[in-house]
Residue, then its C-alpha position, 0 to 999 in steps of 0.5 A: x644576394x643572388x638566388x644561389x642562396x640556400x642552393x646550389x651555385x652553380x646556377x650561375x657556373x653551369x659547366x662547373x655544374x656536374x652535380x646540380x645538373x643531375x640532381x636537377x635531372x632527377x627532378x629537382x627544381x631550379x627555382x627550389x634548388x636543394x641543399x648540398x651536403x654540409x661539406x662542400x658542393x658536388x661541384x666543387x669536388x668533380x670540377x673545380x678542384x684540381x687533382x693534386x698527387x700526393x707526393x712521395x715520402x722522402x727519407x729523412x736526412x743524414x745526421x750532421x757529422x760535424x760535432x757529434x753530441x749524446x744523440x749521435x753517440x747513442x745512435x751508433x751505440x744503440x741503433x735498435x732499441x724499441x720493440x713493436x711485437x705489442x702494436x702489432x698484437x694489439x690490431x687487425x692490420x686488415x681492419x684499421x687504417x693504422x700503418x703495419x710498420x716495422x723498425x727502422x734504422x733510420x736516425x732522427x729524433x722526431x717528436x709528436x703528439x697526436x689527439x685520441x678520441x678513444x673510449x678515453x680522450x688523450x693525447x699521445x706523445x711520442x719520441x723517436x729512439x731506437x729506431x720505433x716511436x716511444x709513446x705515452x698518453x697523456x690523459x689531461x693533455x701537455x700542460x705549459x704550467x711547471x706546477x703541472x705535473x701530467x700523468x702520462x701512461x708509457x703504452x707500447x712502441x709505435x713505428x716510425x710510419x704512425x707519426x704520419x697517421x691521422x685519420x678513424x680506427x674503426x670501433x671496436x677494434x683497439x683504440x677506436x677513435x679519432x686521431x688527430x696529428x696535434x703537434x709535430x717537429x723534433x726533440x734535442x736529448x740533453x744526455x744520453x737518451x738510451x741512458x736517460x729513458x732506462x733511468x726513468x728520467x728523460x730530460x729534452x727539448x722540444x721543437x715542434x709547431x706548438x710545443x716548445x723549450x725544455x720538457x721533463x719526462x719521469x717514471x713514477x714508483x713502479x710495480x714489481x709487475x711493470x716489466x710484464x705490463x705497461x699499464x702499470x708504467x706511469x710516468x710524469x710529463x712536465x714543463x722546465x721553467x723557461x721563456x715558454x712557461x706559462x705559469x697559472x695558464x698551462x691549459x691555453x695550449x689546448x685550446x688550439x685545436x685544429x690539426x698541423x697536418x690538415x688544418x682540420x678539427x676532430x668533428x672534421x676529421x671524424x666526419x671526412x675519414x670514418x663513419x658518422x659514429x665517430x664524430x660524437x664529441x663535438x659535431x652534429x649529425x645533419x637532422x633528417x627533414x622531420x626533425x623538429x628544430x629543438x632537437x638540431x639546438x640539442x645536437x648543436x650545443x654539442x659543438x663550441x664553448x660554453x660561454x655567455x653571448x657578448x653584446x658585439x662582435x666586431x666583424x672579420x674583414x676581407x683583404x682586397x687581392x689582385x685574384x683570387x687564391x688557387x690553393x686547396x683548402x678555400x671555399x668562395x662565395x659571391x660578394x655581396x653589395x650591402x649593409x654588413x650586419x650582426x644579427x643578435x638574438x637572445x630570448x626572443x630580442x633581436x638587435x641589428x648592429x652594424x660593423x661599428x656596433x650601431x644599432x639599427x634594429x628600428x630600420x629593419x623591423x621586418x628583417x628583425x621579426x623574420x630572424x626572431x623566429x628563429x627555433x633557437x634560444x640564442x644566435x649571433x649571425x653574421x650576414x648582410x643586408x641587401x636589396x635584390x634586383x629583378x635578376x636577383x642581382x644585389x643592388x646597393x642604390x636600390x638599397x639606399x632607396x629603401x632605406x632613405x623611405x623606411x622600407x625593409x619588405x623589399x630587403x633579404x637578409x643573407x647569412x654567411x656565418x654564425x658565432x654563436x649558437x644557444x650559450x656556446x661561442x662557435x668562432x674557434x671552430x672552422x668556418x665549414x663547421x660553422x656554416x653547416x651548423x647555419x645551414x641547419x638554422x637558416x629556413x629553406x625557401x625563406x625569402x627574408x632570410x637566406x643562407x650563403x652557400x659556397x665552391x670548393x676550389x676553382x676561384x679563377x673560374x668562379x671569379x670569372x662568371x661573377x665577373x661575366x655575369x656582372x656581379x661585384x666579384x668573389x669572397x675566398x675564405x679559408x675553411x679550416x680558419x676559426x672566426x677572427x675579428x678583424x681584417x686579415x688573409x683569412x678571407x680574401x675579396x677580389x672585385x669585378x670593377x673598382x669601387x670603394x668609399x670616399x669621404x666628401x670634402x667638398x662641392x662646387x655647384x652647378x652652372x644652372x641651379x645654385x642649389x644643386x651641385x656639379x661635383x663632388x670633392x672626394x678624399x681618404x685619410x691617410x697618416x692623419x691626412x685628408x688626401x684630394x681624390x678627385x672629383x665626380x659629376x655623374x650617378x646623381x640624379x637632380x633631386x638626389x643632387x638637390x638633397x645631397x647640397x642640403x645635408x653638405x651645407x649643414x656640415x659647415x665649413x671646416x677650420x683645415x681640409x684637404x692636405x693639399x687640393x689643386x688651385x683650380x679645383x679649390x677656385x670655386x668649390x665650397x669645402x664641408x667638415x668630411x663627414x659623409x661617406x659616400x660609395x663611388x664605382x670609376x674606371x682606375x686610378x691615375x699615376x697622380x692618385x686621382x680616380x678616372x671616370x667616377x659616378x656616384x653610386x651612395x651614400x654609406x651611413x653605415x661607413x665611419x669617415x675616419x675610418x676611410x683610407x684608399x683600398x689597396x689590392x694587395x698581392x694574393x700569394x703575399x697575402x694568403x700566406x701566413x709565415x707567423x711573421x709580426x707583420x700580417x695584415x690585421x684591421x679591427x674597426x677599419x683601423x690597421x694594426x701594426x705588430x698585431x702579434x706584439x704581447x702586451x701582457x707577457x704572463x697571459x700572452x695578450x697580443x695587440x690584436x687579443x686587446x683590441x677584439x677585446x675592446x671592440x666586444x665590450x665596446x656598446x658597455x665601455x663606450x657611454x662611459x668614455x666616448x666624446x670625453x677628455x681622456x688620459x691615457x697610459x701607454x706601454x707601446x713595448x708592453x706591461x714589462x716595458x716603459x709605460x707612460x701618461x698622457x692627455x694631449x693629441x700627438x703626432x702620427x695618431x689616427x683620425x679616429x682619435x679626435x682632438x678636443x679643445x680644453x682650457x687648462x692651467x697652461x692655455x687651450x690645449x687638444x685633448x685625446x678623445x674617442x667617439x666610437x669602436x674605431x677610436x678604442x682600436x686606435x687607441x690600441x694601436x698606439x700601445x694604451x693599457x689604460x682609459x682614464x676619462x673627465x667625468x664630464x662630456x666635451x660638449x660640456x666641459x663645465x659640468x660633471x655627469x657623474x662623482x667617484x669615490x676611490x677607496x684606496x686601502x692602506x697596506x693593512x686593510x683586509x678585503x672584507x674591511x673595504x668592503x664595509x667601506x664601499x658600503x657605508x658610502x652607499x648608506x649615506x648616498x642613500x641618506x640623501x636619496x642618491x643611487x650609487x653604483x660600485x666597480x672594482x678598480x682593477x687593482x686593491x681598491x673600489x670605486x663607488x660611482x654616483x650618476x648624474x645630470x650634467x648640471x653640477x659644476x665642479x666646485x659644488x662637485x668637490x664640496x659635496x664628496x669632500x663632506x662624505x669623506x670628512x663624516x666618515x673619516x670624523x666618525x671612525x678616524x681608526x678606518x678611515x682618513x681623508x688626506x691624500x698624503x701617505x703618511x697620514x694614511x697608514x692602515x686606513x682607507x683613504x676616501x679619495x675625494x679628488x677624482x670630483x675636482x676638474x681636470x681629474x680623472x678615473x680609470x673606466x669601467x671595462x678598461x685594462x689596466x697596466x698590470x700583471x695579469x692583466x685586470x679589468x676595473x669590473x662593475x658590479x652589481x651590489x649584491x655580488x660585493x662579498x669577501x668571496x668575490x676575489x677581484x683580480x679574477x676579472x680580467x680580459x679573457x672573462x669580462x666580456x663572459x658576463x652575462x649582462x652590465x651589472x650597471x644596466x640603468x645607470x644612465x636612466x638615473x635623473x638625479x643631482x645634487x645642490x646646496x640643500x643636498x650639502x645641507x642633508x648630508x649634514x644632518x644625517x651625519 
């Protein structure tokens, strides 16, 4: 975007520019302006934010007197039973930050935990009873699994002040470290507590804004020294079975990692609170110029988690406000006018991927080259295309131009996130830690390649320059947020002026030349409508005008359109299939939903059209507050998750929206598998646990990117549910689908099957090690014939064994084929194998299911979820990995996207096929 790039900028906003200003004055140039600090710019810390008091701490309520439980008794039985003579032994009240504190009398039983980065890492958990914080450090962390049991070591008595600490301890004094406030609320006694805490068993609930439900406290066997040294008090903390268990999966809690108080990492913390020592565990420091760049990805690995870089990610999305937010704790940029792009590069191999997940690497191989230069061995950069002007202004028709001649020397790519870094994914990280960590990748003074900087505070200023200065507007991001995908109040955009994208359905021509046109017929869609939006006549030139008719003329014309289109337009306008996107900038919109005074800026073919819906501004204090609710704004793919909180899977705690940024991650493996076929479907719109049913036709109230195709079955032509791209595995979500089933055989060709499945269903009996042998006796008599098979796991007990082909065998011949390789094996071991579907007949074998080869049948898709416990993934393999180690129900959502590469790389490059001499081989090597 603008030359505030890789600076400073308040280039743009002089008088919020304290900071840029001396720094300019100490001789710094403002055509290379210098990198600010990796927490924020000067700027935004001496102008634009406001100050804000901190208000005084309130004492805590009266205890309710209405019906007095064990709490309340021991209370008044016991106001004063903790000791703090240890804390205050143990610390240099001169030296540390930590509160002096004293008893109090005060009532209350407030819980909390708080993250130690001490010579040992721990989370203290605290309880308050008689009148101090009861604490135990939990080496390993709470666990939500009742399997667990978490030593928990009872250190001494905190005061009541602690449960408000979060900040560095210097080193070397007592607990040196970080300390994080992780979790806090209350807990509820289910006796007496005094009682219960002298008996070595304390039983309560817990409150609190991560934990919750019924936890267990229990003293281990004590020494007879424990009295004179706690060290020797160990304890047990362990979770009660109830509706917040989450058996097989304790340890997901941990990963939330951000503090209640603050909304800060560890590394945050570390870094704004106390010296740069303290920051070791996961952040780095900024490497001094001279450093070479393997020693930034060295200190750079130290942040993240270790896992595989996925092929895509689907990209988080701005919510359009009204203006921009004032709260503290956002960090704005300029809006950028351009191709959002994903930059991939592993290994030296750079891929350009847009926000659907296309590849446009060929479209910009100089971009390409300058990002493969990159020092790192892997990155996944989210930025944007854009064309700069001669005021350095981003300008999309000059974009467009480029683009339409193949030219990318004119083009910059501006990077304003980064996912991930050399094997670790970055994206639970906050935002301003991810940026600090892209500040370092991003070369100063490229022109190819630019890092987006930020302000701190101040949006309505800063809003109103970019506005002055007649750029597009402002993008607000929360910088403690970790990366999601998806449109969300995470980030918010407010625009300068109203633009946005339509679909054209239409034009009519012009009076003069009966090859151009003289307006364009625009629409959205809207609940599976194509909605009027009016029409344009201005922002094309007479070539552009000429070339755009071409390309409307062969779209042909449509069997419905617009839902409803004014008489007098539809008079003498020729309507088109809507499938080109196109950018229009105009005044407003009437009271009519028609746009005033419109002029065509673009075309978008980086924009699916079914996708396209009329922008709302949305209220920005509405939409930048998160109150946990169900109904949060949430869009993957341009398609509007309704209940994105909604679990699906209620063992793994799987929401709607976990599903579909899982889909849209494996969505360049799933896709040539299922994109433009006829699919079944199951959905479970409430959940696995709840009712769950088949389907195969287009319904009602389904989003257009789930695209109806024409199929003769048993009953007449009938519309059958397809999808094309990332938008349709999103909608699929939407409308609850656990399971993806599609035809062996794509819509264009209905007649003719791409591929042969054969299920192996083993009997009850069958062991792992015997279905393997099955699946590679199979192998062996493809191979026979010369076929090339492929393996998958089904996602339950079973394994299909693939076998790609060109779509030029039909159905029946399909049949006959993988009938006679289920008939060999079932005639030369009957003892293991059988070729009857009926389950009488099966009993102990494994039933060589050949039907999944006949027309109208159908399988269950690679990469596809499937409607069971645990949530499985039917995985494919390569056939190296089948072995009685590999357990199959290991591969589920939260992994599948982890592997490294797609064990079936090639499977479309196979050209073979199968006819009657093939049948005739088959025979004789049986």
């Amino acid at each position: 975007m603008e030359p505030a790039i890789n600076g400073c900028l308040a280039h743009w906003f002089p008088e919020l520019a304290t900071g840029c200003r001396r720094r300019r004055a100490a001789g710094t140039s403002p055509a290379e302006p210098r990198r600010l600090g990796p927490v924020g710019l000067d700027m935004a810390r001496h102008a634009s934010s406001p100050r804000h008091n901190r208000p005084k701490r309130r004492g805590a309520g009266k205890a309710c007197a209405r019906r007095p439980g064990p709490a309340a008794r021991a209370r008044e039985a016991h106001p004063q039973v903790g000791s703090l003579k240890r804390y205050h032994a143990k610390r240099d009240v001169s030296i540390t930050a930590e509160p002096r504190g004293r008893k109090s009398a005060r009532g209350g039983f407030r819980y909390l935990i708080q993250k130690h980065d001490a010579r040992r890492p721990h989370y203290d958990f605290r309880l308050q009873l008689g009148g101090v914080l009861k604490s135990w450090a939990v080496t390993r962390g709470p666990s939500l699994d009742p399997a667990d049991r978490r030593l928990a070591v009872h250190v001494e008595d905190h005061p009541l002040g602690y449960g408000d600490f979060e900040g560095t301890i210097p080193k070397p004094q007592y607990g040196g470290g970080t300390v994080m406030l992780w979790d806090t609320g209350t807990w509820e006694p289910l006796d007496d507590p005094e009682r219960m805490y002298k008996s070595g068993r304390l039983k309560f609930r817990i409150k609190g804004k991560k934990l919750h439900g019924e936890w267990h406290l229990v003293r281990m066997g004590r020494s007879r020294h424990a009295a004179a040294d706690s060290r020797a008090d160990n304890w047990l903390l362990i979770k009660s079975r109830d509706e917040f268990a989450r058996p097989g999966d304790g340890d997901r809690i941990l990963d939330e990692g951000l503090s209640v108080k603050t909304g800060r990492t560890m590394t945050t913390i570390a870094l704004e609170d106390g010296a740069p020592s303290d920051a070791h565990h996961d952040a780095p420091q900024r490497p001094k110029a001279e450093r070479a760049a393997p020693t930034r990805q060295t200190a750079a690995t130290k942040t993240g988690k270790p896992m595989p870089m996925p092929g895509f990610v689907a990209p988080q999305l701005a919510t359009r406000v009204d203006h921009p937010p004032e709260d503290q704790g956002w960090v704005h940029e300029l809006k950028y006018d351009g191709y959002r792009i994903e930059a991939r590069l592993e290994g030296g191999a750079v891929r350009l991927l847009t926000r659907n997940g296309l590849d446009w690497t060929a479209r910009f191989p100089t971009l390409a080259a300058a990002i493969g230069e990159l020092r790192v061995k892997s990155a996944l950069i989210d930025g944007e295309i854009v064309a700069l002007d001669q005021r350095n202004h981003s300008d999309f028709a000059l974009l467009q131009q480029l683009f339409s001649e193949r030219r990318d020397d004119g083009l910059a790519y501006i990077a304003f996130d980064l996912l991930f870094l050399d094997g670790r994914d970055l994206r639970s990280l906050p935002l301003i830690e991810r940026k600090k960590l892209l500040a370092r990748l991003v070369p100063k003074g490229s022109s190819r390649l630019r890092y987006s900087d930020h302000i701190a505070g101040g949006g309505a200023k800063i809003y109103r320059h970019a506005c002055g200065l007649a750029l597009e507007g402002i993008v607000s991001k929360r910088g403690a947020d970790p990366y999601v995908s998806g449109r969300g109040p995470g980030w918010l955009k407010s625009k300068c002026r109203e633009r946005q994208e339509f679909v054209i359905g239409g034009y009519t021509p012009r009076s003069d030349d009966d090859q151009s046109i003289g307006s364009l017929l625009l629409g959205y869609w809207q609940d599976e409508k194509f909605i009027y939006a009016g029409r344009i006549g201005t922002g094309l030139s007479h070539g552009e005008a000429r070339n755009l008719r071409r390309q409307l003329d062969r779209l042909g014309r449509p069997a419905a359109n617009f839902a409803a289109l004014p008489t007098a337009v539809g008079r003498n306008a020729t309507l088109v299939e809507p499938r080109l996107v196109c950018e229009i900038e105009f005044a407003t919109w009437t009271r009519g939903g028609l746009i005033r005074q419109g002029s065509f800026i673009a075309l978008r073919a980086d924009k699916d059209p079914s996708t396209v819906g009329r922008e709302r501004v949305e209220p920005v204090k509405t939409v930048g507050h998160t109150d946990g609710s169900d109904n949060r704004l949430v869009e993957i793919a341009g398609i509007r998750l309704t209940h994105p909180d909604r679990v699906l899977y209620e063992e793994q705690g799987i929401t709607k929206r976990q599903l579909a940024e899982y889909y849209a991650s494996i969505a360049e493996r799933i896709l040539p598998h299922v994109a433009d076929r006829p699919l079944s479907i199951v959905r479970c719109p409430s959940g696995m646990r709840q009712e769950c049913f088949y389907q195969k036709h287009v319904s009602r109230g389904m989003p257009a990117a789930v695209k109806p195709v024409r199929v003769k079955d048993s009953s007449g032509w009938a519309e059958y549910v397809s999808i094309s791209d990332v938008a349709g595995l999103a909608a699929l979500v939407q409308f609850g689908v656990l399971e993806i089933h599609p035809w062996s055989a794509r819509s264009v060709d209905i007649e003719s099957t791409d591929r042969l499945i054969f299920d192996l269903d083993p009997g009850p009996g069958v062991t792992w090690a015997r279905l393997i042998e099955a699946a590679l006796e199979v192998k062996h008599r493809l191979e026979a014939v010369k076929l090339a098979s492929f393996v998958k796991t089904t996602g339950g007990k079973g394994l299909h064994v693939v076998v790609p082909l060109r779509p030029s065998v039909g159905w029946d011949l399909a049949k006959q084929f993988s009938h006679a390789v289920a008939l060999a094996m079932a005639t030369s071991a009957p003892a293991h194998y059988v070729a009857k579907s009926t389950k009488s007949a099966r009993g102990n074998r494994i039933f060589v299911d050949y039907l999944r080869n006949q027309r109208g049948a159908t399988a269950v898709a690679p990469y596809s979820t499937r409607a069971r416990p645990a949530a499985p993934v039917s995985m494919p393999l390569e056939w190296s990995e089948l072995s009685v180690k590999l357990k199959p129900e290991r591969f589920g959502i939260e992994n599948a996207g982890q592997r490294p590469a797609d064990a079936w790389a090639g499977f479309f490059e196979q050209r073979q096929t199968i006819d009657r001499g093939t049948l005739k081989r088959l025979a004789a090597s049986a």
